[in-house]
C-alpha positions as CSV (number, residue, x, y, z in Angstrom):
1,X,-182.4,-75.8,99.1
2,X,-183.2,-77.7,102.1
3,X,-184.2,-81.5,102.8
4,X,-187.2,-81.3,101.3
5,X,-184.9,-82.7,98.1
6,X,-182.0,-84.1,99.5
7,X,-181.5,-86.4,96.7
8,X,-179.4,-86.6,93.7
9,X,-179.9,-83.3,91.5
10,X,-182.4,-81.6,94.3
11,X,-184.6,-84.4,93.5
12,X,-185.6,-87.5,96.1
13,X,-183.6,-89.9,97.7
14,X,-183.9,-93.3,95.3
15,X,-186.6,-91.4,93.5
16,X,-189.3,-91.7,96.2
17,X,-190.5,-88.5,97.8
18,X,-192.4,-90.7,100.1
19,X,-189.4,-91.3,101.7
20,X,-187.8,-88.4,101.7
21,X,-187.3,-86.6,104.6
22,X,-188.3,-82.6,105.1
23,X,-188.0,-81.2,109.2
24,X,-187.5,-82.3,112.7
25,X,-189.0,-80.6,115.0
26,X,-188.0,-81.2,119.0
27,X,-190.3,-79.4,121.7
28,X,-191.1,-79.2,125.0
29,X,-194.9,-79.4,125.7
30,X,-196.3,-76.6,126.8
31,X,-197.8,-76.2,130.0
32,X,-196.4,-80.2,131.0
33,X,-192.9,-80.2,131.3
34,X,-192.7,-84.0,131.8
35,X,-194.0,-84.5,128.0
36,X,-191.9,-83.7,125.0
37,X,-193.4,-83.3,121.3
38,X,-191.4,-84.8,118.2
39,X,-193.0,-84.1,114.7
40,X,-191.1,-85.8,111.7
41,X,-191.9,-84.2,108.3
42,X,-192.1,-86.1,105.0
43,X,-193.4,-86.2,101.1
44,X,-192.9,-82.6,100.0
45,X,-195.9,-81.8,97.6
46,X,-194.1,-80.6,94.8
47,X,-190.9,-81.8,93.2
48,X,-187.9,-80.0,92.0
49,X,-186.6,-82.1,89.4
50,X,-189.0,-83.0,88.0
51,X,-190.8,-79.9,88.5
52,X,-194.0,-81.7,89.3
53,X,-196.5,-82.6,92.2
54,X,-195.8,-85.7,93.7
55,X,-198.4,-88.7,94.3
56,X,-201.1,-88.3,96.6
57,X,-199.9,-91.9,98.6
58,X,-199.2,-90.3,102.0
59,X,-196.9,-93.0,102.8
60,X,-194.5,-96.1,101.7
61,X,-195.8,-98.9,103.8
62,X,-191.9,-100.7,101.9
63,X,-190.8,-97.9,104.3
64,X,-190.0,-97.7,108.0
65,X,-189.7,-93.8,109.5
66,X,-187.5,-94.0,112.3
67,X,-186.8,-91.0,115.0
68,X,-183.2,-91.6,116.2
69,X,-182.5,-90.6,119.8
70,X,-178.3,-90.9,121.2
71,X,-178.5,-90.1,125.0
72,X,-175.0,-90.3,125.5
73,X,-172.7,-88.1,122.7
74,X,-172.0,-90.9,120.7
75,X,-173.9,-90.1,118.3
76,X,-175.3,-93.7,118.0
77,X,-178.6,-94.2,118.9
78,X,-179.5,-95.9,122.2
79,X,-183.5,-95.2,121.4
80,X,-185.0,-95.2,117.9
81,X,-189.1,-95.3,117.5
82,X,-189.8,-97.0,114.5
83,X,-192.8,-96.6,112.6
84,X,-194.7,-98.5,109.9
85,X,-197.5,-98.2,107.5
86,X,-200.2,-100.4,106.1
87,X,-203.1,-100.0,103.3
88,X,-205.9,-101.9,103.4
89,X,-208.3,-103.1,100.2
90,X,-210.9,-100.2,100.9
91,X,-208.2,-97.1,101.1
92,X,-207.5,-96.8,104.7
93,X,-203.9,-96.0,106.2
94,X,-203.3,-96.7,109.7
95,X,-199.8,-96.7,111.7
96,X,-197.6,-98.6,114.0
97,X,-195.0,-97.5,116.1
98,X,-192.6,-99.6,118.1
99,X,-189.6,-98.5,120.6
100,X,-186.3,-100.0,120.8
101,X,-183.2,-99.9,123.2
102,X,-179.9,-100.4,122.9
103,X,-178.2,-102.9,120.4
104,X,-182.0,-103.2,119.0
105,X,-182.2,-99.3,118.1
106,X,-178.8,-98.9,116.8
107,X,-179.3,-101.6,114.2
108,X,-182.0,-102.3,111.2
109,X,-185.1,-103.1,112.0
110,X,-188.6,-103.2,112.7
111,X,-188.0,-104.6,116.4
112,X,-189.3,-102.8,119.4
113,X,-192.2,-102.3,122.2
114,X,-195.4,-101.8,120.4
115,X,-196.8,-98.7,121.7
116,X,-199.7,-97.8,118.7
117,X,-200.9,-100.4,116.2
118,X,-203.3,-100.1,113.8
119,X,-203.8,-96.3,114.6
120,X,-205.5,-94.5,112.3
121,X,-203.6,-92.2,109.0
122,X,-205.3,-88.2,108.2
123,X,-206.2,-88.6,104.5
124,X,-207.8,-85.5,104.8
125,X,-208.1,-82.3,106.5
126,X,-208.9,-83.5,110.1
127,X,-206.6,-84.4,112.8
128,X,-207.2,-87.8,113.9
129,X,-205.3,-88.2,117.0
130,X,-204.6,-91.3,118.9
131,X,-203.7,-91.9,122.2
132,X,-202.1,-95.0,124.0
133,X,-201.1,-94.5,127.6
134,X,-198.6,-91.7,127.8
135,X,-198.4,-91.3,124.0
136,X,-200.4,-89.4,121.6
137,X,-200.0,-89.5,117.7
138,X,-200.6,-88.0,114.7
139,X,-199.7,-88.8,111.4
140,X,-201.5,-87.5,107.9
141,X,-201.0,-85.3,105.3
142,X,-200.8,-81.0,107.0
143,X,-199.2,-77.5,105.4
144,X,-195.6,-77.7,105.5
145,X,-194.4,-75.1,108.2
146,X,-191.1,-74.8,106.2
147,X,-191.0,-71.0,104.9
148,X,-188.4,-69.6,102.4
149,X,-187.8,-67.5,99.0
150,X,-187.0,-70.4,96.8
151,X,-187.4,-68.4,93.9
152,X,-185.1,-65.8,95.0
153,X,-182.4,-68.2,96.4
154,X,-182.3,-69.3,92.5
155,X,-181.8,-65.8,91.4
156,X,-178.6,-65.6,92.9
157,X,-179.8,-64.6,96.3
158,X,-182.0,-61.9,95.4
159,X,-184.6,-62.4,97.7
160,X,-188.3,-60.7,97.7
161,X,-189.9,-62.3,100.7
162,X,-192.4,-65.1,98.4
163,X,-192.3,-67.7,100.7
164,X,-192.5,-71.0,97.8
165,X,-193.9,-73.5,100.6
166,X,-196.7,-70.8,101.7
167,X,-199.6,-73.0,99.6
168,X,-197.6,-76.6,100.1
169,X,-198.3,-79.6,102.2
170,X,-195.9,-82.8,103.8
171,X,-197.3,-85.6,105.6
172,X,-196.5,-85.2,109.3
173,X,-195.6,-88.0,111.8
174,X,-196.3,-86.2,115.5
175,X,-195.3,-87.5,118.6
176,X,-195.7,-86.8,122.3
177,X,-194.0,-88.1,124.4
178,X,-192.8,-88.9,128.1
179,X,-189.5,-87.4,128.5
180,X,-188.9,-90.2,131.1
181,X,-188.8,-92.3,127.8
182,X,-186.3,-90.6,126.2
183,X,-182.9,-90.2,128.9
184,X,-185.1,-88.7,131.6
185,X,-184.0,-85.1,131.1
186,X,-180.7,-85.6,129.8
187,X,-179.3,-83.7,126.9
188,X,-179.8,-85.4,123.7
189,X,-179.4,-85.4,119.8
190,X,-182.1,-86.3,118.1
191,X,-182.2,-87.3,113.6
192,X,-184.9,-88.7,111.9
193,X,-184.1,-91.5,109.1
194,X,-186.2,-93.6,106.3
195,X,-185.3,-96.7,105.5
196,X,-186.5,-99.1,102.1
197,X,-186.9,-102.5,102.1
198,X,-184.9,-104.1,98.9
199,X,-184.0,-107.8,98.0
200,X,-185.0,-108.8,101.7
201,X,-182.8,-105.9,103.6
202,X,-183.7,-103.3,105.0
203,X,-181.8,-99.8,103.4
204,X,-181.4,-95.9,104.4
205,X,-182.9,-93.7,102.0
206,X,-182.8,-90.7,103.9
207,X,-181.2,-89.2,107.2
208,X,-180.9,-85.5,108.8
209,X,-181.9,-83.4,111.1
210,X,-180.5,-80.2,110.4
211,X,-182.3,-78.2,106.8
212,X,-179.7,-77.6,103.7
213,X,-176.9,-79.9,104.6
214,X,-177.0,-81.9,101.4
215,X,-176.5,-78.7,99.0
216,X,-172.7,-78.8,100.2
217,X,-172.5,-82.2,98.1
218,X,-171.5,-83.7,94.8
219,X,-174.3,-86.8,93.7
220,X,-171.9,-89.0,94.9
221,X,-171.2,-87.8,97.6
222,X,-174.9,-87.3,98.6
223,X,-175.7,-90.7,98.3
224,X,-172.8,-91.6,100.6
225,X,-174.1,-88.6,103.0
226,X,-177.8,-90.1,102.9
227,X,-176.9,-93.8,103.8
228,X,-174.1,-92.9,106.7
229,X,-175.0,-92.1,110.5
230,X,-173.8,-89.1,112.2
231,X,-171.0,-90.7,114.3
232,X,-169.7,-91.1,110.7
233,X,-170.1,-87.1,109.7
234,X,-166.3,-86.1,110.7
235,X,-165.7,-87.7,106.9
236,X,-167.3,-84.7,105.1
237,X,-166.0,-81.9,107.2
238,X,-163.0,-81.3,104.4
239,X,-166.1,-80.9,101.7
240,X,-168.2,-79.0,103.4
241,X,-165.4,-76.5,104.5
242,X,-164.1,-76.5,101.0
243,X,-167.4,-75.2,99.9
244,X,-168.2,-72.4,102.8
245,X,-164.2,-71.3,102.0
246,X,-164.9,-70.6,98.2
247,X,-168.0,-69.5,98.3
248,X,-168.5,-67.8,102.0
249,X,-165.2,-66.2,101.3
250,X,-163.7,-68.0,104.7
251,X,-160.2,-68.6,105.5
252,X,-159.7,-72.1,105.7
253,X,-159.3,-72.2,109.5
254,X,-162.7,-70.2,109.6
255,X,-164.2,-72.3,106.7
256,X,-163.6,-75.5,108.7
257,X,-165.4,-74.1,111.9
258,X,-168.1,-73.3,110.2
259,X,-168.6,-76.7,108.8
260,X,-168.3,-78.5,112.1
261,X,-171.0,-76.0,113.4
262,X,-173.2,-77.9,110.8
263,X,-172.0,-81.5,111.3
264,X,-172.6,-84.2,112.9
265,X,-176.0,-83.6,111.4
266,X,-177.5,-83.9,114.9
267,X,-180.7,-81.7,116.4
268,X,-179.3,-80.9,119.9
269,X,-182.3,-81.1,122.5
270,X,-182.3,-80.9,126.5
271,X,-186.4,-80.9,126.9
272,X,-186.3,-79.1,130.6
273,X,-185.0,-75.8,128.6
274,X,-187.0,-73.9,126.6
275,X,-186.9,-74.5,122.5
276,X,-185.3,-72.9,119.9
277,X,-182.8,-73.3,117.0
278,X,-180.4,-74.4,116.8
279,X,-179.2,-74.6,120.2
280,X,-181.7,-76.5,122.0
281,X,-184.4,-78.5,119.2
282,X,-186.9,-76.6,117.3
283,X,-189.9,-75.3,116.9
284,X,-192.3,-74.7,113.7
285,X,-191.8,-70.9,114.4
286,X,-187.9,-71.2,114.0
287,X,-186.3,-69.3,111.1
288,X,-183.6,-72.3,110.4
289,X,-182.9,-71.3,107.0
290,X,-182.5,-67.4,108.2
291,X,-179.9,-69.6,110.8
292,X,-178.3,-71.3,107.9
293,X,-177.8,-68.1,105.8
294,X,-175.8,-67.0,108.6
295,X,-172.7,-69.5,107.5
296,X,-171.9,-67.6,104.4
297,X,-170.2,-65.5,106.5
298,X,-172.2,-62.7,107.0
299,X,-173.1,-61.7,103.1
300,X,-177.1,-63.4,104.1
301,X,-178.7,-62.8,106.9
302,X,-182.6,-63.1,105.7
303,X,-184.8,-64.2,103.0
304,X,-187.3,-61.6,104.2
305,X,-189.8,-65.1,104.9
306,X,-191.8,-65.6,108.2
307,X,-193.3,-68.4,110.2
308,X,-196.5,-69.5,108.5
309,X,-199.9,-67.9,110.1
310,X,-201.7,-71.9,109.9
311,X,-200.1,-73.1,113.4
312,X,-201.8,-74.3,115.8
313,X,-201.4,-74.2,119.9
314,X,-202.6,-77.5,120.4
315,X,-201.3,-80.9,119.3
316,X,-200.1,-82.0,116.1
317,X,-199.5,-78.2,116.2
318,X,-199.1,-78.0,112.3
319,X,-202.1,-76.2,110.4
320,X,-204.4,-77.9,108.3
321,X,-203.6,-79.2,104.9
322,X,-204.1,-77.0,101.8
323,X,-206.9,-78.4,99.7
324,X,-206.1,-80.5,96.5
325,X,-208.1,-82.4,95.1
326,X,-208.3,-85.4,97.0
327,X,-209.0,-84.2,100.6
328,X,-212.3,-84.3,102.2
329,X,-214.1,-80.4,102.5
330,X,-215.6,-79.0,105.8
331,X,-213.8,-81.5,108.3
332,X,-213.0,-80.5,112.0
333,X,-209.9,-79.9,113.0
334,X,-208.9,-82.4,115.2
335,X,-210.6,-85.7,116.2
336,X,-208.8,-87.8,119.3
337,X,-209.6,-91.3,119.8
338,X,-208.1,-93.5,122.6
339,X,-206.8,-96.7,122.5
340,X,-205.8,-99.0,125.0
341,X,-201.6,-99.8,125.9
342,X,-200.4,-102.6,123.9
């Protein structure tokens, strides 16, 4: 499967699918190369184990959502935007987003430059935007751009092309961005991370960038994958090649190159060259999971899925959500609002 249930037994990392992290997307913008777009996908709508839908809270405000940005190869972050939620008494969300430097971003925290507070949450089906001097934001529920045969991936790889996430939603967090704020131009790995707040302490619940890493992984082992950082990744390499070797039918020497093409669990992105996966970022159009049939060696190539029709061209760029329940009918599609640099 992919992140959409990266915790123990496909379901969510410490139960919560509010926290649990789906897709990164990494873009440049089109038309303005000195702006880059960052979406961070969360809450899949239905669960796995159980196989249920999940709650109709958008967010955790317990939670921070973090995008993780290393500018050097360290694979440490030397920029992390940090975002929070808050509920108020008469059912409105709005966000806050902060960025940090340095020994700030590689730590815990909720420490940073305020660039949005109090920036309103989609509930619904329209976009409400907001902009703060060379930022603009989005976060809300939309339909999940993930596309893939789940149901023929159970039945041993028999795929007929029904795309499972087709009718599904995630709650988006969409950024742009200056690319002066993020290395200037420089070649980057990006990861996204949730964090919980428990007995006073900030903890990581979730952490990837890349879909399907966590399949490769015992509970255990999972839980040790979830709360580590990618500098950390060389310590799985043995147990992911172990898998690909006896079940890719790799030699060993071929199984353990394939597993370093997977880890450290890392989005690679240089934002002056164009998009696509997974050299450089990603887009919503990108067929990662056609990428990451291509490690078994050559047996899977393509789960006969396409990139959903629901995209849009402009900003957040993710099509409206599906209609449960609970959202609000005949609503625009977008709605930006300004507000002034904190």
């Amino acid at each position: 499967m992919t992140h959409h249930y990266s915790g123990p037994n496909f379901g969510f990392p410490r139960g919560d699918p509010r926290v649990n992290l789906t897709d990164l997307f990494a873009f440049p913008k089109s038309g303005d190369p000195s702006k880059s777009i960052v979406i961070m996908n969360v809450h899949p709508s239905f669960g796995l184990n159980p196989p249920a839908p999940t709650t109709t809270e958008p967010f955790a405000p317990e939670a921070l959502y973090e995008l993780r940005v290393d500018t050097n190869g360290d694979m440490v972050a030397d920029i992390a935007y940090r975002v929070r939620f808050f509920h108020s008494g008469t059912g409105a969300w709005t966000a806050t987003v902060r960025r940090a430097e340095g020994p700030e971003a590689a730590g815990r925290g909720e420490e940073g430059q305020l660039i949005f507070q109090g920036a309103p949450v989609s509930i619904g089906r329209e976009a409400r935007i907001t902009a703060s001097g060379q930022y603009r934001l989005f976060a809300g529920w939309r339909s999940d751009p993930f596309f893939f045969d789940v149901v023929g991936a159970q039945n041993n790889m028999q795929f007929t092309g029904t795309d499972f996430f087709a009718d599904k939603n995630v709650c988006s967090i969409a950024l742009e961005l200056p690319v002066s704020d993020i290395g200037n131009g420089v070649s980057l790995n990006l990861w996204h991370r949730s964090l919980l707040m428990v007995n006073g302490s900030w903890v990581q619940a979730d952490r990837g960038a890349r879909p399907t890493q966590t399949p490769f992984m015992t509970d255990a082992e999972k839980e040790a994958y979830l709360e580590g950082e990618p500098a950390q990744d060389e310590r799985f390499v043995a147990m992911f090649a172990h898998v690909l070797e006896h079940t890719g039918g790799y030699t060993p020497e071929r199984a353990q190159a394939a597993a370093r093409s997977l880890l450290p669990d890392v989005l690679p992105y240089d934002p002056k060259k164009r998009a696509a996966y997974p050299a450089n970022g990603r887009t919503p159009t990108d067929d990662s999971k056609d990428v990451f049939l291509t490690v078994f060696n050559g047996k899977m190539t393509w789960d006969k899925t396409g990139p959903h029709t629901d995209l849009l061209n402009e900003f957040p760029y993710l099509g409206a959500p599906h209609t449960p329940k609970t959202f609000e009918p005949n609503m625009s599609q977008s709605k930006e609002m300004v507000t002034p640099t904190p």
